[in-house]
N, C-alpha and C positions, 0 to 999 in steps of 0.2 A: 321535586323540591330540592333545593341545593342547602349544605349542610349548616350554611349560616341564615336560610331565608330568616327565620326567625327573630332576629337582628338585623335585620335590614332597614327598619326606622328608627335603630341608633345614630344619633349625633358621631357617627369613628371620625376622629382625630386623626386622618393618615400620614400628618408628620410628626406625631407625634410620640416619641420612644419614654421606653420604660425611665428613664435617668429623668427626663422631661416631667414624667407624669408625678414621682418623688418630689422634683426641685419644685414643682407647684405646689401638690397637697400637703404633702410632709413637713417641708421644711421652710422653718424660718426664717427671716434678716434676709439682708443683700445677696440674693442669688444669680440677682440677672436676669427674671424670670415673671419680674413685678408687671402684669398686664399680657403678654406675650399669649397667654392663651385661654384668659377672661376669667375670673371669679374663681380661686380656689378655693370659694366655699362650695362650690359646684361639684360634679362630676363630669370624670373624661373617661372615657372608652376609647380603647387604642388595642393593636395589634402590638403583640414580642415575639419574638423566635429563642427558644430555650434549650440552648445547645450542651446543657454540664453532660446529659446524656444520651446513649441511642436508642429508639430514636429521636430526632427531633422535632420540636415540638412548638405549632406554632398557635398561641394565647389568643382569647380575645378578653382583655381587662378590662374591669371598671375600678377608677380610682376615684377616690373618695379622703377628704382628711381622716378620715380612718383607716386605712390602707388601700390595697389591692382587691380585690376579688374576680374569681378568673370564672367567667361567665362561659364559654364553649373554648377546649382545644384539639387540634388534631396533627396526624402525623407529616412533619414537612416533607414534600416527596424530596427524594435522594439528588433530584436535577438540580436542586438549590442550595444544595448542601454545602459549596462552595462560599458560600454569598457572607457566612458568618462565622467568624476565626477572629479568636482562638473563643476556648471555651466561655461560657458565659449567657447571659441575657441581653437578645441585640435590639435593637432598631430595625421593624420590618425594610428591606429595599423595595424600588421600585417593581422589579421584574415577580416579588413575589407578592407584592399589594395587587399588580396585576393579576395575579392566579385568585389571588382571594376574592377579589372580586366577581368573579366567574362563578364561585358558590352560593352567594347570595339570592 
């Protein structure tokens, strides 16, 4: 069994990043963001990578107009450690959506 099977009949959002997931549920008025990825009364589930510390760490969120909530994370291996600079909360990339998907 791979470390995310369990979620594997969630709706993930794979273009969808942490600023994304905010600019829908969160927040209100002209963001730019009116329709783009359907009903923020809804929830999204989305992958983040969380670099403030080592090691890194990469989320699987459910957002909701009540925040966040961080459903399974685990440690990003070291080979992708490049991918997200400088510190911070990134947008998963391609080449590590690809590893995550190998878990499922």
């Amino acid at each position: 069994m791979g470390a995310l099977e369990k979620f594997k009949s969630l709706p993930i959002n794979w273009e969808m990043g942490p600023a994304d997931a905010v600019a829908v549920h969160l927040e209100w008025g002209n963001t730019g963001y009116t329709g783009r990825y359907g009903n923020p009364e809804k929830e999204s589930f989305y992958f983040s990578i969380d670099t403030w510390q080592e090691p890194y760490l990469v989320r699987l969120q459910k957002m909701t107009k009540d925040g966040p909530e961080t459903l399974h994370e685990l440690e990003l291996p070291k080979q992708f450690w490049d991918c997200c600079t400088p510190k911070g909360v990134h947008t998963v990339p391609a080449d590590v959506q690809e590893w995550l998907k190998t878990l499922f």
